[in-house]
C-alpha positions, -999 to +999 in steps of 0.1 A: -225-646-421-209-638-389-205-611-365-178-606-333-190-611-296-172-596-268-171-630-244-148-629-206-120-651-204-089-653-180-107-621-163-103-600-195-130-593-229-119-612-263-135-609-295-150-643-312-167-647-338-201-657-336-219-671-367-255-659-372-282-662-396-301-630-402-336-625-412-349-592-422-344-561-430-369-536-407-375-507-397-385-491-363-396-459-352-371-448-319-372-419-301-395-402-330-366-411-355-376-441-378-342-462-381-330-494-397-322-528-381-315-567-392-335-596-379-309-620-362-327-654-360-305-675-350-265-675-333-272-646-306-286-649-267-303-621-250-279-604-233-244-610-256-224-584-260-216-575-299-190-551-314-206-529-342-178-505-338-139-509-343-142-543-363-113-533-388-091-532-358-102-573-346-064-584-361-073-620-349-102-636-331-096-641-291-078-602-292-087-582-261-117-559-264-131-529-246-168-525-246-185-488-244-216-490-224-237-469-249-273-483-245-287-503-278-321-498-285-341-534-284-368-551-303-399-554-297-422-584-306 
């Protein structure tokens, strides 16, 4: 399984794709609404940017991207 990164190169965002291996399947309670989410275990650091929006329009990996900056909910432990 994979899923697309936004990762900087030549001073501009580019989708790649960045294997994972998911766990998982959970669910969380946020903001008093009890939603859904996938354990990723392994292919993912803290702080990587993914695209979970537009990925029909990723053509060919290394195509320029422009991140929202929407606020994902975290994990906890």
């Amino acid at each position: 399984m994979y899923t697309y990164a936004a990762k900087a190169e030549n001073g501009m965002l580019i989708a790649q794709p960045a294997p994972i291996k998911v766990g998982e399947w959970v669910q969380q309670t946020v903001d008093g609404e009890i939603k859904n989410f996938w354990v990723v275990r392994s292919g993912l650091k803290q702080g990587d940017q993914v695209i979970i929006d537009g990925m029909a329009r990723i053509f060919f990996p290394g195509m320029p991207v422009a991140i929202a900056q929407e606020a994902a909910p975290t994990a906890t432990k």
